[in-house]
RODO-2510 file (C-alpha; in nm, 4 decimals, decimal comma):
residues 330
     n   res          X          Y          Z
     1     x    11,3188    10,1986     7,5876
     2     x    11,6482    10,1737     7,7977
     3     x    11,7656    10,5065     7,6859
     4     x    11,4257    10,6683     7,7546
     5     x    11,4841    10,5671     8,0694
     6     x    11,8257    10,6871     8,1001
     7     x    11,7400    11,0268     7,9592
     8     x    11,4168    11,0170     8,2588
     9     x    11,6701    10,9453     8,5193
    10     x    11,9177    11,2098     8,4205
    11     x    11,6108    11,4701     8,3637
    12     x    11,5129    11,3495     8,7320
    13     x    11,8298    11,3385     8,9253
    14     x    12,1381    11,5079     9,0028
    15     x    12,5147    11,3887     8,8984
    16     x    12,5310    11,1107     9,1801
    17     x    12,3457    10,8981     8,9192
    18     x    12,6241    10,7802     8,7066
    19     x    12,4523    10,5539     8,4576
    20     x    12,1852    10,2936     8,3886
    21     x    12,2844     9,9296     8,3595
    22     x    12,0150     9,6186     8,3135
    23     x    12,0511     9,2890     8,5652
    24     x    11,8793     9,0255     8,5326
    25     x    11,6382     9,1831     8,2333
    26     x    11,5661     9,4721     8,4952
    27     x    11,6748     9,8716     8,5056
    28     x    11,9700     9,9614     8,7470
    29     x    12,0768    10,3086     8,8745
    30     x    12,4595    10,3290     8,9307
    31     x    12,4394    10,5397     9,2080
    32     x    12,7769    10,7572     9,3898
    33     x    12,6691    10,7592     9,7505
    34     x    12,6966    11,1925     9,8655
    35     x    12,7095    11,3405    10,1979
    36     x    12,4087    11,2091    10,4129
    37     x    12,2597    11,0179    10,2025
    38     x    12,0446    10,7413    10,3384
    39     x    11,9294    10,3659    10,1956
    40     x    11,5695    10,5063    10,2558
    41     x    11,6259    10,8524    10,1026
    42     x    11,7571    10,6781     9,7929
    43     x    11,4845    10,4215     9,7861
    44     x    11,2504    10,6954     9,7604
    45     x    11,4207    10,8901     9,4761
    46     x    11,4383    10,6186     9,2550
    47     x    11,1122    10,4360     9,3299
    48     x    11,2041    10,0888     9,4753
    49     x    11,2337     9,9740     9,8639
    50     x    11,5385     9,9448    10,0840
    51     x    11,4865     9,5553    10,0800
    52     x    11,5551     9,5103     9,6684
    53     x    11,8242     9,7751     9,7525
    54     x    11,9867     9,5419    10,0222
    55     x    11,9119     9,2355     9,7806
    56     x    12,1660     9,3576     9,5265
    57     x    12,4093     9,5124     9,7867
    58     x    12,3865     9,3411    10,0554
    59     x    12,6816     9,4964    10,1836
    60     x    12,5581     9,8450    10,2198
    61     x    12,3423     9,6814    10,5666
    62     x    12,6464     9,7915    10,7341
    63     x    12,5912    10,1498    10,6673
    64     x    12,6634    10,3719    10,3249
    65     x    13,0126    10,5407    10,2445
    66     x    13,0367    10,9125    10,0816
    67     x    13,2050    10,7641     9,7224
    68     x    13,0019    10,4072     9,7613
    69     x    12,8705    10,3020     9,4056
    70     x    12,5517    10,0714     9,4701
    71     x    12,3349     9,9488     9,1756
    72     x    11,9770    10,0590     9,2486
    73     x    11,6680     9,9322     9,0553
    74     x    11,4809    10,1485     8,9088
    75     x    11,1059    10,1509     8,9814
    76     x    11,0294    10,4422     8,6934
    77     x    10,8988    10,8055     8,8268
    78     x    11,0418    10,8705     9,2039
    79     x    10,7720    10,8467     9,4298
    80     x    10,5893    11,0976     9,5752
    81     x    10,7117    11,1833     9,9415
    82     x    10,5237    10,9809    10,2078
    83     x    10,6147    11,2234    10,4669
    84     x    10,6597    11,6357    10,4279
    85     x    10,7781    11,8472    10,6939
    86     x    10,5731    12,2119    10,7337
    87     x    10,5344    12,4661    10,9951
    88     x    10,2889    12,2795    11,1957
    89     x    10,4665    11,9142    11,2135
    90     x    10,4832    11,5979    10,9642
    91     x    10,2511    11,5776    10,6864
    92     x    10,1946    11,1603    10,6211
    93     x    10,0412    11,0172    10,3634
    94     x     9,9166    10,6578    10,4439
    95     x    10,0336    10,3626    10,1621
    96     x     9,8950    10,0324    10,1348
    97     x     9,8441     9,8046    10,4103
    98     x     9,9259    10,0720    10,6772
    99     x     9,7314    10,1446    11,0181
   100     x     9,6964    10,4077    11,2449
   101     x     9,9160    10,1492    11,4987
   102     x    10,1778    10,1051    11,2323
   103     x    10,2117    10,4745    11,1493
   104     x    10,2138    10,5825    11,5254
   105     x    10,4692    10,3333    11,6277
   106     x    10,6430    10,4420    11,3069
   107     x    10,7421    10,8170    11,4857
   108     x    10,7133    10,7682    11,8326
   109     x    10,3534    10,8856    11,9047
   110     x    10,0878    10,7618    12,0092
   111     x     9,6579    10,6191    11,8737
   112     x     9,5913    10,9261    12,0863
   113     x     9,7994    11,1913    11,9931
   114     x     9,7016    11,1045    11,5945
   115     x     9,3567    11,1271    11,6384
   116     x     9,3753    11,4177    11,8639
   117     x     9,5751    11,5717    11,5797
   118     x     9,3649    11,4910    11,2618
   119     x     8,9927    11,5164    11,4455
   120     x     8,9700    11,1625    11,3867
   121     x     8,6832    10,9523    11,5632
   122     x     8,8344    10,6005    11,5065
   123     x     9,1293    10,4130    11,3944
   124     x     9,0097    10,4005    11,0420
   125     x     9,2336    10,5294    10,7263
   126     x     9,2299    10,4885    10,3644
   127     x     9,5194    10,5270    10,0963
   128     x     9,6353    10,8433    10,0152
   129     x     9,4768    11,0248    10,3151
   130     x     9,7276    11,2501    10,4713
   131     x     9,7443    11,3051    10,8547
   132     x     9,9099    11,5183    11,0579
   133     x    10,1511    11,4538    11,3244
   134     x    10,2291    11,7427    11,5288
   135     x    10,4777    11,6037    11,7550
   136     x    10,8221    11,8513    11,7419
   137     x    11,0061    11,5464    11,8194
   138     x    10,8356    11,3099    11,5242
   139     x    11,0932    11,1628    11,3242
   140     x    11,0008    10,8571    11,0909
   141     x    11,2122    10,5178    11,2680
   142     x    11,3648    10,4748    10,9566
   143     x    11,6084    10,7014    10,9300
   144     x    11,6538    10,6924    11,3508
   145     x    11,9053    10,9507    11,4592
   146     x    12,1827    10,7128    11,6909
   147     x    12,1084    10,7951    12,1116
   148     x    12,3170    10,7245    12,3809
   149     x    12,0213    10,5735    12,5917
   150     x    11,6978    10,4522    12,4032
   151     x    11,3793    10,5608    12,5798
   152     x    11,1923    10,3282    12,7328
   153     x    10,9319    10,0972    12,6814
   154     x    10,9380    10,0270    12,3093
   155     x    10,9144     9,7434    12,1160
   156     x    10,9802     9,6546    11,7302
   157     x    10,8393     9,4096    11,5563
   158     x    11,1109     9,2433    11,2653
   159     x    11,0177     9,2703    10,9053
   160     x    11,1585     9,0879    10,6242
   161     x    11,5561     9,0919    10,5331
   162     x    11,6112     9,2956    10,8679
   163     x    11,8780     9,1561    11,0975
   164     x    11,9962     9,2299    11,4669
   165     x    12,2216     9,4539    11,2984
   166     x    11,9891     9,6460    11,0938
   167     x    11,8022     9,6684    11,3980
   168     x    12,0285     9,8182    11,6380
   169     x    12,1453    10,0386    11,3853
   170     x    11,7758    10,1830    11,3781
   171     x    11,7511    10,2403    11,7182
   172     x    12,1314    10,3846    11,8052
   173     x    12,2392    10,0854    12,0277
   174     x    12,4360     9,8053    11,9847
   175     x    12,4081     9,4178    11,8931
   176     x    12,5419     9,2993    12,2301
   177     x    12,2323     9,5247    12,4169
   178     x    11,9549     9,3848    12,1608
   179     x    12,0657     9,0239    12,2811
   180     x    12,0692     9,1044    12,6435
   181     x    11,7443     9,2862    12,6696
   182     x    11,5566     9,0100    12,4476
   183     x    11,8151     8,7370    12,6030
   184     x    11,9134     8,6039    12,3072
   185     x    12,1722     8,3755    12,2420
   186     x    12,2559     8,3950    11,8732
   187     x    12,2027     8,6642    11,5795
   188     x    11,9620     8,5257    11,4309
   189     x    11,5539     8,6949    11,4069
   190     x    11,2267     8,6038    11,2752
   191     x    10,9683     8,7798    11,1131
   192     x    10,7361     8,8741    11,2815
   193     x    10,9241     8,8542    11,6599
   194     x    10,8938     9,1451    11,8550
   195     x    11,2158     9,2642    12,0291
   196     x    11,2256     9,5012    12,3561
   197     x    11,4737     9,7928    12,1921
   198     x    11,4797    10,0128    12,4775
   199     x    11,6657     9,9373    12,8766
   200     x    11,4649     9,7417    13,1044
   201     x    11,3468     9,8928    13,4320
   202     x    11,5729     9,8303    13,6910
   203     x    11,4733     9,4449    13,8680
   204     x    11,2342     9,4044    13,5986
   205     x    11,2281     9,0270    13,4246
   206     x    11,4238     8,9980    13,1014
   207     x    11,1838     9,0171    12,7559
   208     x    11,1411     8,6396    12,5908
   209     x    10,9352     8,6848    12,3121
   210     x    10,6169     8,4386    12,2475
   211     x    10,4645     8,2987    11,9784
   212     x    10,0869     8,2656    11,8226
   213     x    10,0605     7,9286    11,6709
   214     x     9,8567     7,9760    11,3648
   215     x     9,5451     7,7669    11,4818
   216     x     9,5758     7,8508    11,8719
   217     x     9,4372     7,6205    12,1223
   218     x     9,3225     7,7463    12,4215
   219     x     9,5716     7,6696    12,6946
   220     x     9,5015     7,5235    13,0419
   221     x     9,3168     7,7857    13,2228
   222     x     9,5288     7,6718    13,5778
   223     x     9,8688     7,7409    13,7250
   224     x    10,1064     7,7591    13,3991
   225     x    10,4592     7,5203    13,4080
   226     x    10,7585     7,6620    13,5025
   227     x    10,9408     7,5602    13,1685
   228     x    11,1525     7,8267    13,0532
   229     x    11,0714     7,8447    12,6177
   230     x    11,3350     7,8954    12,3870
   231     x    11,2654     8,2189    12,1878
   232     x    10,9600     8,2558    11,9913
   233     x    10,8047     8,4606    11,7639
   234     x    10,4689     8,7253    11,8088
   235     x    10,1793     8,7726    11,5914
   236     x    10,0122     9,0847    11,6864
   237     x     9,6646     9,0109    11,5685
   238     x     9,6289     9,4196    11,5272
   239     x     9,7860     9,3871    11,1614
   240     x     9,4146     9,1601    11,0585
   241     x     9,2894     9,3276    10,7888
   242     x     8,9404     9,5284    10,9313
   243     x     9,0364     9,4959    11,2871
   244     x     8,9517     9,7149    11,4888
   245     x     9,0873     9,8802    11,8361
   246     x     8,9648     9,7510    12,1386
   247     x     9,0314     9,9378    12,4801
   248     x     8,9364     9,8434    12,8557
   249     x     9,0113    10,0195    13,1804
   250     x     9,0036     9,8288    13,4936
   251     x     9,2014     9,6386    13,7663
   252     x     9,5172     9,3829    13,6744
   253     x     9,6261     9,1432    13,8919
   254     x     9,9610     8,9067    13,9506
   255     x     9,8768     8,5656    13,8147
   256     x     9,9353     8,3227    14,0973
   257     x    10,1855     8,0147    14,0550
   258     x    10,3713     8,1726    13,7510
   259     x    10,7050     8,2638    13,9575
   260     x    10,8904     8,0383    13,7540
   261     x    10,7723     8,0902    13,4106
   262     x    10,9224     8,3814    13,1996
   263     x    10,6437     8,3796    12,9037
   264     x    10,4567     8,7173    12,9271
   265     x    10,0949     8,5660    12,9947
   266     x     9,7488     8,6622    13,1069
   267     x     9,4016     8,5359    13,1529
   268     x     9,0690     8,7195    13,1052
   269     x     8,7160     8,6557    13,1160
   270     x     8,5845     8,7357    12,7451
   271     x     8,8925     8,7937    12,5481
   272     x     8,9434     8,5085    12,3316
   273     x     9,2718     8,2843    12,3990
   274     x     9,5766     8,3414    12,1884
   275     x     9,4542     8,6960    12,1511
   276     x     9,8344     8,9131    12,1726
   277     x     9,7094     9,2191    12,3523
   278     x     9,9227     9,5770    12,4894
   279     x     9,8943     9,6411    12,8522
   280     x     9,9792     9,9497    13,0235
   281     x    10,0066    10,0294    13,3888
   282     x     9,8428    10,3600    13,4774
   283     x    10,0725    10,4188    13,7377
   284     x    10,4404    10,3607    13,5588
   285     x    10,3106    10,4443    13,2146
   286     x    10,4811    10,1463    13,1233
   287     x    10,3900     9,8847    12,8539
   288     x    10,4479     9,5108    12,7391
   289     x    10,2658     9,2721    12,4976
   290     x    10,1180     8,9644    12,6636
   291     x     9,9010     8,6411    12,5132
   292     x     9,5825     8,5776    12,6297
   293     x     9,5437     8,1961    12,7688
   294     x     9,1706     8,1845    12,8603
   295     x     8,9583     8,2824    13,1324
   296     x     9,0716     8,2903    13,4922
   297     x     9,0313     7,9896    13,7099
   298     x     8,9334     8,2176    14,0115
   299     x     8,7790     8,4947    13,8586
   300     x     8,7449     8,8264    14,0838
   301     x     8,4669     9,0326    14,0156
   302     x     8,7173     9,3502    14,0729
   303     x     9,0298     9,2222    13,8579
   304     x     8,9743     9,2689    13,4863
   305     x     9,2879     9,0620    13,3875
   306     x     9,5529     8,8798    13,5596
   307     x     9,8802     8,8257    13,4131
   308     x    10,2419     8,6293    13,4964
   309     x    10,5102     8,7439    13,7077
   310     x    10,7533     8,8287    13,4388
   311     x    10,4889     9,0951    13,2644
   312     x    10,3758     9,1927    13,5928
   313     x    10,7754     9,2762    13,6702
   314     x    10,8149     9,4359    13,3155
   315     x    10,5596     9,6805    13,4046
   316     x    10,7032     9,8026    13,7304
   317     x    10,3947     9,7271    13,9908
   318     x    10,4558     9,7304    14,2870
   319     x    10,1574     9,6143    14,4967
   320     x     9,9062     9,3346    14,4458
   321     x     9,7501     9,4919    14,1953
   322     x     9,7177     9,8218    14,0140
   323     x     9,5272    10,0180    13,7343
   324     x     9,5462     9,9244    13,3963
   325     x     9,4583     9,9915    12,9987
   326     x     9,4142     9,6913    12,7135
   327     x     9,4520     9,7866    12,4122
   328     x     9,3778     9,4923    12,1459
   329     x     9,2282     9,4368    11,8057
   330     x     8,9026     9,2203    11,6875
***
């Protein structure tokens, strides 16, 4: 069986492959690292995932070296190509467990743009379906190219085995600015938190992640403490499996007596509490994630949500209030 395999691998791949080795019971590739070669281009030539890659070098998380050997398992027959590039854009083709949200986020685009694209009516997709994203400037976050100055208003939401590091590295910036645009005061990351991976606006309230217990309670539906939280993590109830997108127009509001708190909260009238929920003002185009604590204490016929004074900041209004879109999942 092992030198079947060998004799596959050879058949399948060019000289970088040096040899097969078994660890642990399992298949290895002895891979030569070549000219810009990536830990996600070889995870897709030899069928495995760029987590068991970093699980037996952990080392190659600081980047790969032309000449590196790294021992690779080997999940069989390389995998068909998730992503092709033709004349008209980037052809995807949707695995397991991924959403419209996940796969726009994934190259920069928008719910919009994909459905726009593919003559979709709703958010709904099913294995193997291929879409097409049109966008010249599409690339897949995975294999980022490094900029000088991210683009704003972006977030990421940390998988498992990434670090600060890995992050950065995805998004061309460094350690020190993930840390001081999420304040942060160590290296350490959850799954699940979302980090802010692009400049905040000028004045605008640093981003302090919040968390979703896993049985939320609704919260006090008056003026919220000024305590300052340490860092939490975000559950973005989008990923439930058969949500679906929810999307509201209407008036947002500064949530009075929050001045002093830094959590990014809001309170509306039907959207239930705990709900995580993407806000964008109309005006600024700009975005942030904020949890829903219950309804308002002083509701206002003309304000659809209110929300705290450090999301209110974050999305560059100016006045009392201005015109906003929800975007959620139920």
């Amino acid at each position: 069986m092992f030198q079947v395999l060998l004799i596959g691998l050879l058949t399948l791949s060019p000289g970088d492959s040096l040899r097969m080795e078994m660890i642990n019971g399992k298949p290895h590739v002895v891979h030569q690292v070549g000219e810009k070669e990536t830990l996600y281009g070889l995870s897709k030539r030899y069928g495995t995932t760029v987590a068991d890659i970093l699980a037996v070098n952990p080392t190659a998380d600081a980047g790969l070296e032309v000449g590196q050997i790294l021992k690779i398992p080997y999940g069989g027959k390389p995998k068909a190509p998730d992503a092709v590039k033709t004349a008209q854009g980037i052809v995807h083709r949707v695995a397991a467990k991924e959403t419209m949200f996940s796969i726009a986020r994934h190259y920069n685009v928008s719910v919009d743009d994909i459905k726009a694209w593919n003559n979709l009516k709703d958010g709904n997709l099913s294995v193997g379906q291929e879409i097409l994203i049109k966008s010249k400037s599409a690339e897949p976050v995975a294999e980022p190219k490094p900029q000088a100055t991210p683009s704003a208003a972006k977030t990421h939401t940390v998988a498992p085995k990434e670090t600060l590091f890995s992050i950065a590295r995805t998004y061309g910036m460094t350690v020190a600015q993930l840390k001081e645009w999420n304040s942060l005061s160590t290296d350490e990351v959850k799954i699940g938190q979302v980090l802010t991976v692009a400049a905040p606006a000028p004045g605008a309230a640093p981003a302090v992640p919040v968390v979703v217990a896993p049985t939320p309670a609704p919260a006090p539906t008056g003026v919220q403490p000024a305590v300052t939280p340490p860092a939490e993590t975000v559950k973005i109830s989008e990923s439930l499996s058969g949500a679906s997108e929810q999307k509201e127009t209407g008036m947002a509001a500064l949530l009075q007596g929050t001045e002093g708190n830094r959590k990014y909260l809001a309170q509306h009238p039907t959207i239930n509490p705990g709900t995580i929920l993407k806000i964008r003002n109309l005006t600024t185009n700009q975005e942030v994630f904020v949890r829903v604590t219950g309804p308002p204490s002083a509701p206002d016929p003309a304000v659809m949500i209110f929300i705290s004074r450090s999301a209110f900041d974050r999305l560059g209004a100016t006045g009392p209030s201005f015109r906003a879109e929800l975007t959620y999942y139920k």
